[in-house]
C-alpha positions as CSV (number, residue, x, y, z in Angstrom):
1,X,0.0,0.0,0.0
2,X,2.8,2.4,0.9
3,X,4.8,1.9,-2.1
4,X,1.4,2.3,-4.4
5,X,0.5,5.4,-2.5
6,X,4.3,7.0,-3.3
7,X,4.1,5.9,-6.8
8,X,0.6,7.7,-6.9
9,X,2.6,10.7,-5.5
10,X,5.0,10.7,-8.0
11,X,2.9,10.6,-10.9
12,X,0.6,13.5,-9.6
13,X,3.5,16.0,-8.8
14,X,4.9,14.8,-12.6
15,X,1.6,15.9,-13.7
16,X,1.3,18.7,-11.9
17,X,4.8,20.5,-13.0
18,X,3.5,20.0,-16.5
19,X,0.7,22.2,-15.8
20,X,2.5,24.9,-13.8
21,X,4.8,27.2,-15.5
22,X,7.3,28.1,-12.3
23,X,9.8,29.8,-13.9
24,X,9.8,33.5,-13.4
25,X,9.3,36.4,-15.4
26,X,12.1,38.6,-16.2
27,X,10.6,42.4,-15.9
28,X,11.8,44.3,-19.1
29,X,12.1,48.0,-19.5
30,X,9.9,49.1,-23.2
31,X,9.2,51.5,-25.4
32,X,5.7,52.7,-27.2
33,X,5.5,53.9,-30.3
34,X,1.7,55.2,-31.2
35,X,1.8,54.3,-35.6
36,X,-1.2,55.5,-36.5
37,X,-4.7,57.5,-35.2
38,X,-8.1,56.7,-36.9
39,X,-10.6,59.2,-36.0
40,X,-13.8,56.8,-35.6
41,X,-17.1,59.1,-36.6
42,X,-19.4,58.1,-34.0
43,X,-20.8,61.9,-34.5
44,X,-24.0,60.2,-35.2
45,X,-23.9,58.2,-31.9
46,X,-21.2,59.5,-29.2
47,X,-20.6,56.3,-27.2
48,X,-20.1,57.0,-23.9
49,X,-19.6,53.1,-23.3
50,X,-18.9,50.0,-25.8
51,X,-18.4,46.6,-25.3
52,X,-16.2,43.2,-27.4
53,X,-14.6,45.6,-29.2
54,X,-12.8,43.6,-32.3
55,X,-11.4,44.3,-35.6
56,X,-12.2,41.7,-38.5
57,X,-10.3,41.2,-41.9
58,X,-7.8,43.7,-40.7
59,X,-10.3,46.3,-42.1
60,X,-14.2,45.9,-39.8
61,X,-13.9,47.6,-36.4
62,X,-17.2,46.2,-34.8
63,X,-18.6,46.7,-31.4
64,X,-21.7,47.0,-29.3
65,X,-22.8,49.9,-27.7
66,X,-23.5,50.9,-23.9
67,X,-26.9,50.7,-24.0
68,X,-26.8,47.3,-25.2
69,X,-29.1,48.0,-28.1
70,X,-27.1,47.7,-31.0
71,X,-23.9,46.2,-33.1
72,X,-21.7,49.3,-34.4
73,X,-19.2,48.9,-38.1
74,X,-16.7,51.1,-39.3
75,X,-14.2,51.4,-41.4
76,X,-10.7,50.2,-39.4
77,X,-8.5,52.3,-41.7
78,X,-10.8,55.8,-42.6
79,X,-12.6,55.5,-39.4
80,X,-16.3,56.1,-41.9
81,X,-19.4,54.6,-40.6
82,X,-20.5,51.2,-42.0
83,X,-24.0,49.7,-40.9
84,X,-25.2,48.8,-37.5
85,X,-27.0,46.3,-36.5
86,X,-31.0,46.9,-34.2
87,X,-33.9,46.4,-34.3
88,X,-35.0,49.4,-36.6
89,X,-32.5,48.8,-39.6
90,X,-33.5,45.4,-39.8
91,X,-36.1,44.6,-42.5
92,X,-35.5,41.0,-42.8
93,X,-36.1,39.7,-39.5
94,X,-37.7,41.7,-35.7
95,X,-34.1,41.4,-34.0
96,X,-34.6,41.9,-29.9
97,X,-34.6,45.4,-28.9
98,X,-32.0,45.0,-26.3
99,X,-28.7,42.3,-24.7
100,X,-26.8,43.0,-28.1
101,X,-23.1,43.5,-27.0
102,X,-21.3,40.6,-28.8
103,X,-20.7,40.0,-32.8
104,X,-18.6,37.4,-34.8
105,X,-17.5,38.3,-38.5
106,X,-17.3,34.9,-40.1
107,X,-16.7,35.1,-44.0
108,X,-19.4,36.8,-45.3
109,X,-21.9,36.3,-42.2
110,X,-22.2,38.5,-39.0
111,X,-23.4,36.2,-35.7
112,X,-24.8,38.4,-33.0
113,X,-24.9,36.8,-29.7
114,X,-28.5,37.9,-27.3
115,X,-27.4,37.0,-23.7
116,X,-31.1,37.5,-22.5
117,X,-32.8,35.0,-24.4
118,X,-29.7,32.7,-25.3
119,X,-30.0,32.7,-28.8
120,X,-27.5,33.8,-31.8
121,X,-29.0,35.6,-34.7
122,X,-26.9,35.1,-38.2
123,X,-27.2,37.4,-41.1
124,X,-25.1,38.1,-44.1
125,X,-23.0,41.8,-44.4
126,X,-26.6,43.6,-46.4
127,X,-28.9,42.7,-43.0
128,X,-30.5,39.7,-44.6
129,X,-31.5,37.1,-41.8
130,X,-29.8,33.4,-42.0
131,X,-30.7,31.7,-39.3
132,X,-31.4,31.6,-35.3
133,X,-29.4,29.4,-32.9
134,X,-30.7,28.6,-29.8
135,X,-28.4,27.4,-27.0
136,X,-28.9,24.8,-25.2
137,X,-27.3,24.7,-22.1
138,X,-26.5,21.8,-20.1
139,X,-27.7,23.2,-17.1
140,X,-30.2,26.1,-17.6
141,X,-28.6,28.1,-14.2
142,X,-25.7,28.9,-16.7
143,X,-26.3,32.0,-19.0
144,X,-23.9,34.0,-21.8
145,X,-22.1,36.6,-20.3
146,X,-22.2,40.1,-22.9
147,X,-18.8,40.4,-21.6
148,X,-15.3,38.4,-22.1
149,X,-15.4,35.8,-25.3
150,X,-17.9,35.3,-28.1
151,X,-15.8,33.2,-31.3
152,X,-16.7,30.3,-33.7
153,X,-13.6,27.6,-34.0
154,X,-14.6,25.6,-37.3
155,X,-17.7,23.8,-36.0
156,X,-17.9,24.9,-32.2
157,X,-19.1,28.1,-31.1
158,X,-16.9,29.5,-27.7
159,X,-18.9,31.8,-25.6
160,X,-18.4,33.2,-21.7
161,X,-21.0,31.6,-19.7
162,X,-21.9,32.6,-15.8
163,X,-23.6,31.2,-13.0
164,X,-27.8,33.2,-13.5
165,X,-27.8,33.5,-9.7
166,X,-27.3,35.8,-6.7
167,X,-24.2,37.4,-7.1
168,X,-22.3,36.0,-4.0
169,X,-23.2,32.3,-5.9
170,X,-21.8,33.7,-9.1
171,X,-17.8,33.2,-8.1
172,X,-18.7,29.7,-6.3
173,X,-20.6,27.6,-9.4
174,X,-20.2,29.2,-12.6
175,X,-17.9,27.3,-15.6
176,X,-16.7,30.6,-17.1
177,X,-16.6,29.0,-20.8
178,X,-19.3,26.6,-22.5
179,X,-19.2,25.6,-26.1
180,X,-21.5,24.3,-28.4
181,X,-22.1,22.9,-31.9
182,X,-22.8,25.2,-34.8
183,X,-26.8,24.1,-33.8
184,X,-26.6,25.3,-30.9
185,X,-26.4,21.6,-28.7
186,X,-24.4,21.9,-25.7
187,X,-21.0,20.2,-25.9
188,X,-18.3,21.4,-23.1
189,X,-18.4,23.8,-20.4
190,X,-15.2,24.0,-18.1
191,X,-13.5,26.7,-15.9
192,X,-13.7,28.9,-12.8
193,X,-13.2,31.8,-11.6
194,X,-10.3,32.5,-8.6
195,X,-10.9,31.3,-5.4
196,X,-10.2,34.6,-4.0
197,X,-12.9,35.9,-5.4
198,X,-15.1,33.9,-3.3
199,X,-13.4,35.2,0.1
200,X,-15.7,38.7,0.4
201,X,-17.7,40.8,-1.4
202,X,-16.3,41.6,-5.0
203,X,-17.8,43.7,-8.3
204,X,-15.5,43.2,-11.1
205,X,-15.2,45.6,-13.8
206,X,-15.3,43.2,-16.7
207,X,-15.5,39.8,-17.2
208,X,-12.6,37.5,-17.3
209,X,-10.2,38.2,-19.8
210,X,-10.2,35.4,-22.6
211,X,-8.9,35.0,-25.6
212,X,-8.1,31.8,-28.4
213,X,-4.9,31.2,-29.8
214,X,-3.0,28.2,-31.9
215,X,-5.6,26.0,-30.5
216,X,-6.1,27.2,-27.1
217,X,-7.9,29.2,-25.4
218,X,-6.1,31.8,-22.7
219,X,-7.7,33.1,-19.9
220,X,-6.6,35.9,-17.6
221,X,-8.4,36.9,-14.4
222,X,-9.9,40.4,-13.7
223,X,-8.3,41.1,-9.7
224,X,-5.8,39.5,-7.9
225,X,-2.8,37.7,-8.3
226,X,-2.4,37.5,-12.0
227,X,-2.6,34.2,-13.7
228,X,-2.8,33.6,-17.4
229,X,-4.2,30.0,-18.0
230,X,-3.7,28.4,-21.0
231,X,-6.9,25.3,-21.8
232,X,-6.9,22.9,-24.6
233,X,-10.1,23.4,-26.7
234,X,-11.3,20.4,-25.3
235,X,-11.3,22.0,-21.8
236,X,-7.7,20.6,-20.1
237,X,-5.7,22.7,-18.5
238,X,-2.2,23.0,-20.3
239,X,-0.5,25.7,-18.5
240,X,-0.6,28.4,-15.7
241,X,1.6,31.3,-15.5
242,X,1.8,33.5,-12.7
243,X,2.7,37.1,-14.1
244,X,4.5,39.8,-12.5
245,X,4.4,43.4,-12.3
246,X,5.9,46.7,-11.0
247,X,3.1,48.8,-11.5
248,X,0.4,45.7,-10.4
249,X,-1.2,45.4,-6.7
250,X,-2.5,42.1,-6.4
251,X,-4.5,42.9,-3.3
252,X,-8.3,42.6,-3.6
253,X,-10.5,45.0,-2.0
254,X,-13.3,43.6,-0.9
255,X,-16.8,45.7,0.5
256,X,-18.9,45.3,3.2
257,X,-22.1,47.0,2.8
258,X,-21.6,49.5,0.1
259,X,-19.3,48.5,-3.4
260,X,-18.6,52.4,-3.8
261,X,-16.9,52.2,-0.3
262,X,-14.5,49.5,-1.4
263,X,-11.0,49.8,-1.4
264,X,-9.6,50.8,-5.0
265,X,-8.4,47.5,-6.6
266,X,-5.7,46.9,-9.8
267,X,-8.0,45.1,-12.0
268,X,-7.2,44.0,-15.9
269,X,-9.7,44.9,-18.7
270,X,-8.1,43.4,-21.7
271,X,-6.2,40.5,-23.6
272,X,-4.7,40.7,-27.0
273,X,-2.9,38.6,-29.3
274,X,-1.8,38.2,-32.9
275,X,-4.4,35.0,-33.1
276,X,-2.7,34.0,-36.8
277,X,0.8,33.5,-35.1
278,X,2.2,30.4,-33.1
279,X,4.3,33.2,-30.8
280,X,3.2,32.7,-27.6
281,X,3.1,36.6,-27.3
282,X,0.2,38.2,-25.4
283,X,-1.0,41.8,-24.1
284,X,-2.9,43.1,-21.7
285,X,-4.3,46.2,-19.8
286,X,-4.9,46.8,-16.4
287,X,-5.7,49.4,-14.5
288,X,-3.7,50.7,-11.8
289,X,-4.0,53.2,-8.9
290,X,-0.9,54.2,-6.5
291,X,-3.4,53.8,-3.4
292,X,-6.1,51.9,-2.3
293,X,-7.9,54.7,-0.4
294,X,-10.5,56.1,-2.6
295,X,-10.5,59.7,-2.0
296,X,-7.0,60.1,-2.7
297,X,-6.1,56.8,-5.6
298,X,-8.3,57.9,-8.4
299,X,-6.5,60.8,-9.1
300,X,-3.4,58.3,-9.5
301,X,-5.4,56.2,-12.2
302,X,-2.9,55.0,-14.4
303,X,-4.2,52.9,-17.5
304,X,-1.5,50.2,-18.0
305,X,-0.5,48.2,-21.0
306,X,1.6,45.0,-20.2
307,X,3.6,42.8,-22.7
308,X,4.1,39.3,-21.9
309,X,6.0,36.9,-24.2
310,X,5.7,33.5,-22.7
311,X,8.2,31.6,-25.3
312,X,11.2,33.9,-23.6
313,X,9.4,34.6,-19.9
314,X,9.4,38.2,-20.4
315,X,7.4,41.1,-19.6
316,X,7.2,45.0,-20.4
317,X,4.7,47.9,-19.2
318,X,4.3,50.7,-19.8
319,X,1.3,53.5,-19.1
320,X,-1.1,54.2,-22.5
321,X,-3.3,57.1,-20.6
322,X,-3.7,59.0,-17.1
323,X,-5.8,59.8,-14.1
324,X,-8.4,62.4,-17.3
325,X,-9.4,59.2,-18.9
326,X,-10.5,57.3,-15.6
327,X,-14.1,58.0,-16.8
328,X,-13.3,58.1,-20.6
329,X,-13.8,55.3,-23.4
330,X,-10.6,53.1,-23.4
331,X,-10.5,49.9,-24.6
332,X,-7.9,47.5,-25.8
333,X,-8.3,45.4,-29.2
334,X,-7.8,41.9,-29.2
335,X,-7.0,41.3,-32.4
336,X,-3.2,42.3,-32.7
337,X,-1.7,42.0,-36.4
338,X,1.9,41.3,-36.2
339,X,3.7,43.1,-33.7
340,X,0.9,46.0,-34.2
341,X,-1.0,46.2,-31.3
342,X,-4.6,48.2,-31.4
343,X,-7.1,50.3,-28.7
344,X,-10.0,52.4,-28.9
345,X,-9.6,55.8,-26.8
346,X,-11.4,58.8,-26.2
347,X,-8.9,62.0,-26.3
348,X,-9.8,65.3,-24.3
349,X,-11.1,66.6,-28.3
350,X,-14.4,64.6,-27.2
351,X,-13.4,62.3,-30.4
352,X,-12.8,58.7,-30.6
353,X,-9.6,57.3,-31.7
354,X,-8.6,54.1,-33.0
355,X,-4.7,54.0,-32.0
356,X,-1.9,51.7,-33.4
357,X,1.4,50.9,-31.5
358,X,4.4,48.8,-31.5
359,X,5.7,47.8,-27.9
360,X,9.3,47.1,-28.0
């Protein structure tokens, strides 16, 4: 019994070391250099908030707007308006009026994901309707998210799923990722979120950062220490790396009656990566603040980009905007194209900018 139960040991921590990545980072000083400005016209609209945005056939910036209502196109390289996507510029089929946040540019058809009522509406480029998809979930208390990771991997669909509970059951029994056939049949969910986040009260500022990759999908947690995951597309975990940071507090701050009351925490809002290259090279922003008291720390709001390349355990920050854009538009692309890395921003000209940079 004794020598089964140490050859039991063995093999676990085998297994185990195959999973963790141990090996620290080495932090790297970097430079940014901002390519290119697109003014977007939004004249017609004047987002104060947007949601999944994404860039498509290096030409389609796509997003949905703040009051959930709608799926935006323009132009990636003039910044022109294209179409949008509601219910009153739709002829061919009575689209919801609302829960539109998420979109999927697949050849020559546009898949809108409707967290409310679970369902995916397909339609070509000119509005015509294709097709509803229902999805089935395995278990009906799980529910899209209209934040995090909506993407079609030849015949699976990928989508952030969450817990349709109280909010203090959300953390403890949600599987953060479910995916389904191309009818909408349930075939895999897998995930969780940080058991930290189950320790005190908690409101997150996005949804898990997620993104797929040579195969894999990478996911990056919101607050706390910061792990990036890496899962097979069948669900196994393949790899955990803890990053590090100078700029980073790990330190959670929880509330006990009142969220506003909280102590400020560092949370990350985005995950990027060139999704056509084998380069284990990711990015991601985060927000920072030099203090957790509130009255004082959000005038030290610092909006931070980090560079992590995973192939030579290296990472590089560096700070894209200040302490005027802690209640602006900012959002990082996940759709990188080489070593060009993209974000949407809205400069003190009220106007919205898509920026380009290289991060060496």
């Amino acid at each position: 019994m004794k020598s089964n139960y140490l050859f039991n040991l063995v093999i676990y921590i085998i297994l185990f070391s195959c999973n963790s990545k141990e090996t620290n980072f080495s932090l790297e000083s970097g430079d940014l250099i901002i390519i290119d400005s697109v003014q977007i016209d939004d004249s017609r609209f004047s987002f104060g908030e947007i949601y999944n945005p994404r860039v498509f056939n290096d030409s389609i910036l796509g997003f949905g707007d703040g009051s959930f209502r709608s799926i935006n196109l323009f132009h990636s390289k003039s910044g022109a308006f294209l179409s949008n996507f509601e219910t009153d510029s739709i002829e061919s089929f009575p689209l919801p009026e609302k829960d539109m946040t998420f979109f999927y540019i697949k050849g020559e058809l546009i898949y809108i994901l409707n967290d409310l009522i679970r369902s995916i509406f397909v339609f070509d480029l000119d509005k015509n309707f294709k097709e509803k998809i229902e999805l089935n979930f395995k278990n009906l208390s799980q529910k899209p998210t209209f934040m995090g990771l909506f993407e079609i991997q030849e015949n699976s669909i990928f989508l952030s799923s969450v817990y349709d509970g109280a909010l203090s059951d959300r953390f403890k029994n949600s599987k953060i990722v479910t995916e389904f056939g191309l009818d909408g049949q349930f075939l895999n969910d897998f995930g969780s979120f940080p058991k930290p986040y189950t320790t005190g009260n908690l409101v997150l500022s996005s949804n898990e950062n997620k993104i797929i990759k040579d195969g894999k999908i990478y996911i990056l947690n919101v607050a706390g220490v910061p792990i990036l995951k890496e899962y097979l597309l069948n669900g196994d975990l393949n790899g955990v790396y803890k990053l590090e940071s100078e700029h980073h507090d790990p330190e959670i701050g929880y509330y006990t009656n009142d969220p506003f009351s909280a102590p400020l925490t560092d949370q990350f809002n985005g995950l990027a990566s060139d999704q056509n290259s084998s380069e284990k090279i990711f990015y991601a922003t985060y927000s920072s603040f030099d203090t957790r008291d509130r009255e004082y720390g959000l005038g030290t709001y610092k909006w931070m980009l980090m560079k992590i390349d995973l192939e030579n355990m290296t990472i590089k920050e560096k700070e894209l905007a200040g302490s005027w854009h802690l209640n602006e538009l900012r959002k990082l692309i996940p759709q990188v194209k080489g070593d060009t890395v993209s974000f949407l921003i809205r400069e003190k000209d009220e106007n919205l900018y898509l920026k380009r940079l290289i991060f060496d």
